[in-house]
mmCIF file as gemmi writes it, N, C-alpha and C atoms, coordinates in Angstrom:
data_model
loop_
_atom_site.group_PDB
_atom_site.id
_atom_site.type_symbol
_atom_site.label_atom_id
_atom_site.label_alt_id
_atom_site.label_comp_id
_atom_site.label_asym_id
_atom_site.label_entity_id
_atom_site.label_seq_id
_atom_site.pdbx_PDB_ins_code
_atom_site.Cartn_x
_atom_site.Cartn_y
_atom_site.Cartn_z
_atom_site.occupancy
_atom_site.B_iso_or_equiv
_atom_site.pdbx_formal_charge
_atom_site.auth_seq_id
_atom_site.auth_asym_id
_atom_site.pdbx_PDB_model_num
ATOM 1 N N . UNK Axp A 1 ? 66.483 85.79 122.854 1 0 ? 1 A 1
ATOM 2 C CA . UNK Axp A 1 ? 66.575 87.065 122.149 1 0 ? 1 A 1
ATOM 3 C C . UNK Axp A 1 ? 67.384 88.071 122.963 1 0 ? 1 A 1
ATOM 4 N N . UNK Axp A 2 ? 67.224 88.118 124.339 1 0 ? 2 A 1
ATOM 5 C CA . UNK Axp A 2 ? 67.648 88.826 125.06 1 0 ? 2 A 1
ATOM 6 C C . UNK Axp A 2 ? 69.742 88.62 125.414 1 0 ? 2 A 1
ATOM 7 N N . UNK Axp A 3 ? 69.956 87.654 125.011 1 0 ? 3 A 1
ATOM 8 C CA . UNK Axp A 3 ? 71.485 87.513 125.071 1 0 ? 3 A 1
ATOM 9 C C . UNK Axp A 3 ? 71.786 87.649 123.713 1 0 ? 3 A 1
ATOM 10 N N . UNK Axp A 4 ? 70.896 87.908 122.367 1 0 ? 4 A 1
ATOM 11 C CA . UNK Axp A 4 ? 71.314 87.895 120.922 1 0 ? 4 A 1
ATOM 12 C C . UNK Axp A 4 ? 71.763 89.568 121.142 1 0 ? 4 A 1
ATOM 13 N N . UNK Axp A 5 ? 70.712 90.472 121.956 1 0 ? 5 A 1
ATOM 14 C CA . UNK Axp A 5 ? 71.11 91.642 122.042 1 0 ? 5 A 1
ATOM 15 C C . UNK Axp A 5 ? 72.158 92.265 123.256 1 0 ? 5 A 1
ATOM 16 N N . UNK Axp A 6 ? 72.814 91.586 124.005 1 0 ? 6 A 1
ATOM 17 C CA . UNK Axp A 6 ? 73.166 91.855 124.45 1 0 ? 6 A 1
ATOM 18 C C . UNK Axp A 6 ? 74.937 91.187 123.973 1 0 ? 6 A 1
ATOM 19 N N . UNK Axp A 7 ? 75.197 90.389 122.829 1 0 ? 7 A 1
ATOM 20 C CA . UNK Axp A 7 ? 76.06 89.837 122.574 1 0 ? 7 A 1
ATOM 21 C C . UNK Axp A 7 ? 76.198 91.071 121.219 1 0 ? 7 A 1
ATOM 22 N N . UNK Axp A 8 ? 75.819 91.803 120.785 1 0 ? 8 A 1
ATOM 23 C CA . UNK Axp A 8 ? 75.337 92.335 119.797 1 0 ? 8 A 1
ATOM 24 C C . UNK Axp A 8 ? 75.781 93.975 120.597 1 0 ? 8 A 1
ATOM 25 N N . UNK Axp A 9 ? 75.414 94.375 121.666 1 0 ? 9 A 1
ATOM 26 C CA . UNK Axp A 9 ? 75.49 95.195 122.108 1 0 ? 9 A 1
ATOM 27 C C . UNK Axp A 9 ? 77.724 95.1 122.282 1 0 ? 9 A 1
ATOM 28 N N . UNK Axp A 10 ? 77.683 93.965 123.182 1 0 ? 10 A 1
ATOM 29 C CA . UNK Axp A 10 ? 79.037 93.847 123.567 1 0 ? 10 A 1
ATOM 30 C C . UNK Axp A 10 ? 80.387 94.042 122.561 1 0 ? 10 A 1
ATOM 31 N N . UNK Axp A 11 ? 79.967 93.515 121.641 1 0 ? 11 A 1
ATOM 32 C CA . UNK Axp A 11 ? 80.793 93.533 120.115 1 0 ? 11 A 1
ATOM 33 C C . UNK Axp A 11 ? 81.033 94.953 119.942 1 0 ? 11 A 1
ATOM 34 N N . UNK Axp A 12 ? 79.397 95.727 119.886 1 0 ? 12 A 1
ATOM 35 C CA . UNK Axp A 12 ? 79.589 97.211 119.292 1 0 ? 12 A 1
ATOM 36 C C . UNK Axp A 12 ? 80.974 97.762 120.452 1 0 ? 12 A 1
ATOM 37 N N . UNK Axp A 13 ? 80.641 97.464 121.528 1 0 ? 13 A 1
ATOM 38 C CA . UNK Axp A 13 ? 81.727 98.075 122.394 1 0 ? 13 A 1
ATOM 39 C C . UNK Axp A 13 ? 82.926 97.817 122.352 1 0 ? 13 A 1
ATOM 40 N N . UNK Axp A 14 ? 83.177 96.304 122.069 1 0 ? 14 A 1
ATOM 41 C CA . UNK Axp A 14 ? 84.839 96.024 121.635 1 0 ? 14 A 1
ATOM 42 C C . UNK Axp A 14 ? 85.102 97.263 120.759 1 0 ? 14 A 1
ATOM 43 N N . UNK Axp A 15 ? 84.648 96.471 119.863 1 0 ? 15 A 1
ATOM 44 C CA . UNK Axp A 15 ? 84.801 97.894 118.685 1 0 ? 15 A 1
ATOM 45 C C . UNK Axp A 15 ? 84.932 99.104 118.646 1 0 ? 15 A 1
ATOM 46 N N . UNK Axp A 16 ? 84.535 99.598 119.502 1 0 ? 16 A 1
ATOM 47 C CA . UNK Axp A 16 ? 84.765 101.14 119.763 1 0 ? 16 A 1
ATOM 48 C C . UNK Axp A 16 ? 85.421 101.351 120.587 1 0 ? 16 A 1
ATOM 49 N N . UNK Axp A 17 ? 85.673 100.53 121.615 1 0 ? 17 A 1
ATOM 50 C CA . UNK Axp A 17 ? 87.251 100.83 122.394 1 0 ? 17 A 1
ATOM 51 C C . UNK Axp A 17 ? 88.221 100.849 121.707 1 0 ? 17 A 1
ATOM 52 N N . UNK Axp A 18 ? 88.536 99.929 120.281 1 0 ? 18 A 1
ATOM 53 C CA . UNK Axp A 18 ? 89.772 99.373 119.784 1 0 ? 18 A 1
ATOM 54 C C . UNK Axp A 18 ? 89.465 100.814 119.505 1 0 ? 18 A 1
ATOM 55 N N . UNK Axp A 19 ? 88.505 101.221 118.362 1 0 ? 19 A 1
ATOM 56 C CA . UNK Axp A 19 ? 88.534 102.313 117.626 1 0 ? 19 A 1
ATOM 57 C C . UNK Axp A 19 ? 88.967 103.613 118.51 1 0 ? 19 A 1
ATOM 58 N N . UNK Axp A 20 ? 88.321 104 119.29 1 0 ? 20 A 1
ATOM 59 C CA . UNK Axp A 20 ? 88.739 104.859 120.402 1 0 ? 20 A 1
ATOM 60 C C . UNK Axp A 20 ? 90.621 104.931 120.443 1 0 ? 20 A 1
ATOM 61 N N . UNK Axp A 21 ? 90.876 104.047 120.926 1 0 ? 21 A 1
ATOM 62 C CA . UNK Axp A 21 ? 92.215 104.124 121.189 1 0 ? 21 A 1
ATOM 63 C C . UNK Axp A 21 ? 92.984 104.028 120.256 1 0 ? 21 A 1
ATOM 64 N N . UNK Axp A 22 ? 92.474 103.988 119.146 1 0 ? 22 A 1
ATOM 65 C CA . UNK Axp A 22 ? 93.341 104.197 117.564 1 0 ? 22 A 1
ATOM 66 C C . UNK Axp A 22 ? 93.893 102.787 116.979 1 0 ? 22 A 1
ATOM 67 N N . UNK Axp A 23 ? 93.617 102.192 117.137 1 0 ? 23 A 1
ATOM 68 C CA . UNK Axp A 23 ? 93.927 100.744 117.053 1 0 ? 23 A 1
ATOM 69 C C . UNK Axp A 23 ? 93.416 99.916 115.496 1 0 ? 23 A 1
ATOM 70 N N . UNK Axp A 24 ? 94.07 99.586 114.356 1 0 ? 24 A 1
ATOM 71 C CA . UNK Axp A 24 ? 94.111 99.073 113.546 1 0 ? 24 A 1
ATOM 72 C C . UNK Axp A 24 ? 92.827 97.713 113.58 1 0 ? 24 A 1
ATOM 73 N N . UNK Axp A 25 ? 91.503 98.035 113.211 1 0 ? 25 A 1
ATOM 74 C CA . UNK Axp A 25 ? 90.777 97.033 113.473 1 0 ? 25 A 1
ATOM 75 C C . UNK Axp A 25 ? 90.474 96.705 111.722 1 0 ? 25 A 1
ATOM 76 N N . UNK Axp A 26 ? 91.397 94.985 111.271 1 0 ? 26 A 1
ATOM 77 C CA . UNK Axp A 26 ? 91.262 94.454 110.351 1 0 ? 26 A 1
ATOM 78 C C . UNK Axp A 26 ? 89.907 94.143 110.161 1 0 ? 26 A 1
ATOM 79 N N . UNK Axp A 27 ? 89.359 93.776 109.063 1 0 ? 27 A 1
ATOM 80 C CA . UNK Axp A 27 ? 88.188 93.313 108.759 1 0 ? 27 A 1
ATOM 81 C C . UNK Axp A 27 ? 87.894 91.471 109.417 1 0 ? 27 A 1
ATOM 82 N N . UNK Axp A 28 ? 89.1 90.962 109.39 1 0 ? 28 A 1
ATOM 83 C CA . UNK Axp A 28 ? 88.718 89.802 110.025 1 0 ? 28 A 1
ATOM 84 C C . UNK Axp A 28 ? 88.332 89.84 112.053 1 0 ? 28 A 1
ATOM 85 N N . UNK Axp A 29 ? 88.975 90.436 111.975 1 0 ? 29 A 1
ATOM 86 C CA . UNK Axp A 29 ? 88.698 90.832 113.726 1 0 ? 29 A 1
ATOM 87 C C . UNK Axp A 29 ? 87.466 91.724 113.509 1 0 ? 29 A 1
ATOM 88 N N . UNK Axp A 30 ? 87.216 92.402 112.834 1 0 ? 30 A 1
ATOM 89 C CA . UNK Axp A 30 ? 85.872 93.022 113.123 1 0 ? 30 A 1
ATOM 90 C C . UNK Axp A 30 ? 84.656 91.926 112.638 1 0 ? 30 A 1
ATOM 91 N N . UNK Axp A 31 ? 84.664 91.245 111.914 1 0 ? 31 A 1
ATOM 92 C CA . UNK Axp A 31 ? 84.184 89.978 111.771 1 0 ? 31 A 1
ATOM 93 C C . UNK Axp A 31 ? 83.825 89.043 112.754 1 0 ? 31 A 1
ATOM 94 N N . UNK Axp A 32 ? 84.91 88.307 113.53 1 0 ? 32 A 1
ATOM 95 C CA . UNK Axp A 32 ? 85.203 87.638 114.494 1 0 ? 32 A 1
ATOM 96 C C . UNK Axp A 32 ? 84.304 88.211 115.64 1 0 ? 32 A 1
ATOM 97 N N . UNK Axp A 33 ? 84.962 89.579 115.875 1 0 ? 33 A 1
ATOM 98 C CA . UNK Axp A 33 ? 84.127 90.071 117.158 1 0 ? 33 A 1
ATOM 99 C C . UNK Axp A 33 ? 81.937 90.301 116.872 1 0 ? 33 A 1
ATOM 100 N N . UNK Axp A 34 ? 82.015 90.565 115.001 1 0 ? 34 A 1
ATOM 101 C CA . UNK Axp A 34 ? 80.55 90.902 115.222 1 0 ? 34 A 1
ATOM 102 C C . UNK Axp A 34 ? 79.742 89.34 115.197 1 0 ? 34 A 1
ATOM 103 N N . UNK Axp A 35 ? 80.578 88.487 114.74 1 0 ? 35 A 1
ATOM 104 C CA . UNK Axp A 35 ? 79.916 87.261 114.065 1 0 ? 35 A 1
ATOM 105 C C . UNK Axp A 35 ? 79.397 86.453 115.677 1 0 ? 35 A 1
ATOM 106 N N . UNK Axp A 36 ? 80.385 86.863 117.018 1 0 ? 36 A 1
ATOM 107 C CA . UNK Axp A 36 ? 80.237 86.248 117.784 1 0 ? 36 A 1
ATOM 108 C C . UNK Axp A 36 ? 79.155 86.541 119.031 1 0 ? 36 A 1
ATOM 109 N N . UNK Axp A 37 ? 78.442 85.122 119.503 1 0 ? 37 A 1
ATOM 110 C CA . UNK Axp A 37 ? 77.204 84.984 120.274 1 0 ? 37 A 1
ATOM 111 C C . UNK Axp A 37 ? 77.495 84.672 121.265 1 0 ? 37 A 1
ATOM 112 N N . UNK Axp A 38 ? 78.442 84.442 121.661 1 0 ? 38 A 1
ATOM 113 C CA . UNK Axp A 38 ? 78.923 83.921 122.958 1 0 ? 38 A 1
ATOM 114 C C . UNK Axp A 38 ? 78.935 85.033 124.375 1 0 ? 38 A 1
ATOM 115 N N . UNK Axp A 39 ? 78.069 85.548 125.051 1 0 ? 39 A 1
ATOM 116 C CA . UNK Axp A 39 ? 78.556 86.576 125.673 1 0 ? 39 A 1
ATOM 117 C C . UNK Axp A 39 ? 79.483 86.479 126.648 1 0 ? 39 A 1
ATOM 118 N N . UNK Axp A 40 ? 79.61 85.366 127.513 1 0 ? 40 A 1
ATOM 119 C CA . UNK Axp A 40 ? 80.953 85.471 128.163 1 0 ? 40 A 1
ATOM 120 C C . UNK Axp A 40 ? 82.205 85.668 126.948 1 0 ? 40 A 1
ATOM 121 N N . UNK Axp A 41 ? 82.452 84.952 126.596 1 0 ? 41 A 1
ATOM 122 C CA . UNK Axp A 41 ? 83.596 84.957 125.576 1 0 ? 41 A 1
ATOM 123 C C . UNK Axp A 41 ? 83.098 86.646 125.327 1 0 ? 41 A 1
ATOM 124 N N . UNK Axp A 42 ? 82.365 87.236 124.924 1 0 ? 42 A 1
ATOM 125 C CA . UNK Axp A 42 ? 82.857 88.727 124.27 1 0 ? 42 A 1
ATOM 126 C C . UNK Axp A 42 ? 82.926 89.239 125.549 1 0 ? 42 A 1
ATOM 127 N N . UNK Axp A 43 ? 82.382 88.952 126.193 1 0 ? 43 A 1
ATOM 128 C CA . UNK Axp A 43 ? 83.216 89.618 127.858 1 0 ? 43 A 1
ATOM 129 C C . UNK Axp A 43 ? 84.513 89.841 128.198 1 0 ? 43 A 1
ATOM 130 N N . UNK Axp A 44 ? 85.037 88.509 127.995 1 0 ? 44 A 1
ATOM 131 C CA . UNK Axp A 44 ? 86.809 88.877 128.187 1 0 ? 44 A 1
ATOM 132 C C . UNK Axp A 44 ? 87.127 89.011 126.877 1 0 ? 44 A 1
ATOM 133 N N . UNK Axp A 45 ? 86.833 89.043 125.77 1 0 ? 45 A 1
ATOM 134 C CA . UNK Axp A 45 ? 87.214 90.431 124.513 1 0 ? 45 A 1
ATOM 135 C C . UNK Axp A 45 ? 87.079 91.826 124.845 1 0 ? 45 A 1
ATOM 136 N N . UNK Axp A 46 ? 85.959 92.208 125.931 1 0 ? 46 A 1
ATOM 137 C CA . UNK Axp A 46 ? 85.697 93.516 126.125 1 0 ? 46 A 1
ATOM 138 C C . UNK Axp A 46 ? 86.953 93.869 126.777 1 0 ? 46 A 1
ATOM 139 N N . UNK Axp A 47 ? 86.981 92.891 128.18 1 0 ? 47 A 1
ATOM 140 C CA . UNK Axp A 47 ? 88.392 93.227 129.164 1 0 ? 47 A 1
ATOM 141 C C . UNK Axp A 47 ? 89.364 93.363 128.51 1 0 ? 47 A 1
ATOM 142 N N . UNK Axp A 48 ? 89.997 92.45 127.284 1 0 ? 48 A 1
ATOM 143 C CA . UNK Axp A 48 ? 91.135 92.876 126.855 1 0 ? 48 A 1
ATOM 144 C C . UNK Axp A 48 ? 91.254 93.963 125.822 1 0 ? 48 A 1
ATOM 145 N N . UNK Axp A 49 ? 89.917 94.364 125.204 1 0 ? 49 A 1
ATOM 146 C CA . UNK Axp A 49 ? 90.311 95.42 124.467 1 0 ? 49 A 1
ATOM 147 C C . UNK Axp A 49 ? 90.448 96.73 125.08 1 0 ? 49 A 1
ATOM 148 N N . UNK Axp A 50 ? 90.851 96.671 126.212 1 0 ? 50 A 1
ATOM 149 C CA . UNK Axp A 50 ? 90.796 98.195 127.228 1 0 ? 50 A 1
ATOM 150 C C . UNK Axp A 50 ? 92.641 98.234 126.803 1 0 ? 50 A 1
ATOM 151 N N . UNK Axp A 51 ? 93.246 96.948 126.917 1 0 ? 51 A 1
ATOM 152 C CA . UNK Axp A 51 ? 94.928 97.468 127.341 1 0 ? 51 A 1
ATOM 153 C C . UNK Axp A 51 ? 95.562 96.584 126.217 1 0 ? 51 A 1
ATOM 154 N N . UNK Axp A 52 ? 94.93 96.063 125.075 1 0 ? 52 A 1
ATOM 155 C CA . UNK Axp A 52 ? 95.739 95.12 124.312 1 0 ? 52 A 1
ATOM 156 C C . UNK Axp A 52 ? 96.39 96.081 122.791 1 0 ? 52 A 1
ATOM 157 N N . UNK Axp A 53 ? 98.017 96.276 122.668 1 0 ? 53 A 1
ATOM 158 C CA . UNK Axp A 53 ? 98.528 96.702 121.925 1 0 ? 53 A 1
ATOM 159 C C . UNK Axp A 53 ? 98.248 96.738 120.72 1 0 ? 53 A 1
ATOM 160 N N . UNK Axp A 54 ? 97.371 95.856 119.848 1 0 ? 54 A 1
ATOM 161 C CA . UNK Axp A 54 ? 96.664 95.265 119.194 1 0 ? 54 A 1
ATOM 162 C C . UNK Axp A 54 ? 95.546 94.92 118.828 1 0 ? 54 A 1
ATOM 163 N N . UNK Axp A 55 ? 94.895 95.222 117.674 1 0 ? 55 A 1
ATOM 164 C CA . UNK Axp A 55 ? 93.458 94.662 118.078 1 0 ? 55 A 1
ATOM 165 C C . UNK Axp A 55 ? 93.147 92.91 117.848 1 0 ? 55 A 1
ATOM 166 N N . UNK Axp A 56 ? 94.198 92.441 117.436 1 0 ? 56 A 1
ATOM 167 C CA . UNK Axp A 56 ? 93.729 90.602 116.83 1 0 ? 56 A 1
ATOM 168 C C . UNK Axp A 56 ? 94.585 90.522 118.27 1 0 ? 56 A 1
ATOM 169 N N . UNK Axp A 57 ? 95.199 91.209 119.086 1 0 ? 57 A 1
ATOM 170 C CA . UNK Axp A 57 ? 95.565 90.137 120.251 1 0 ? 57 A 1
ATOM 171 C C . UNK Axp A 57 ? 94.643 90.136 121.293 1 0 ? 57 A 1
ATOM 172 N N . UNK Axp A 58 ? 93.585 90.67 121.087 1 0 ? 58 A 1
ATOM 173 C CA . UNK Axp A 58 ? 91.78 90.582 122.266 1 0 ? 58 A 1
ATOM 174 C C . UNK Axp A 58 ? 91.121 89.395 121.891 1 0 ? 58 A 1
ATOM 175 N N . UNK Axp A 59 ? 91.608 88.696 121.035 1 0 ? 59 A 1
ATOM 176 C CA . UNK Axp A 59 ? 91.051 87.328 121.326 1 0 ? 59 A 1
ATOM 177 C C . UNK Axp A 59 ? 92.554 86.342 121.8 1 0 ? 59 A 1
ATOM 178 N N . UNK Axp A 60 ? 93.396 86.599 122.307 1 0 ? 60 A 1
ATOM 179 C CA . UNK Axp A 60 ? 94.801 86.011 122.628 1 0 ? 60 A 1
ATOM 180 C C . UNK Axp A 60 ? 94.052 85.819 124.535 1 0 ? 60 A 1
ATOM 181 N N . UNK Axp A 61 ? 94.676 84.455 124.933 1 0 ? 61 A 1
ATOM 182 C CA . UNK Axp A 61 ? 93.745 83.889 126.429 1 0 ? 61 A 1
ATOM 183 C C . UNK Axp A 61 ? 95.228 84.909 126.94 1 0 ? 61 A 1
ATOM 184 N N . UNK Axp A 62 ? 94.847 85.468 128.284 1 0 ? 62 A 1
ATOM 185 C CA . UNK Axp A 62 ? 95.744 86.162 129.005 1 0 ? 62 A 1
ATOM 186 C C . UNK Axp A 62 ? 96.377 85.305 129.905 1 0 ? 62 A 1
C-alpha cells in the first residue's frame, strides 16, 4: 500500500512540474504517467520532467 501511495504521490508531481512550466500535457501522457506503479520508473519521469522541452519526451531513456 505504501509504494501504491507513494507512486501516486510521484505522478501528481510529474504533473505539476510539466504543468508549472507550461508544458502541453496530452491526455495520453497524463494517462501514462497516472496509470503508472512503478516507482523507480516514475522517478526518472520526475528527473526528466524538470528540463524536458516536452511533456511525451519524460518518458524518452536519456
Amino acid at each position: 500500500m505504501r509504494a501504491e501511495v507513494r507512486a501516486e504521490s510521484r505522478a501528481e508531481d510529474i504533473l505539476l512540474i510539466l504543468e508549472r512550466r507550461g508544458l502541453d500535457i496530452s491526455e495520453d501522457v497524463r494517462s501514462r504517467v497516472t496509470h503508472c506503479t512503478d516507482p523507480e520508473l516514475l522517478r526518472r519521469w520526475l528527473a526528466r520532467a524538470v528540463t524536458v522541452p516536452k511533456a511525451e519526451e519524460v518518458f524518452e531513456d536519456a
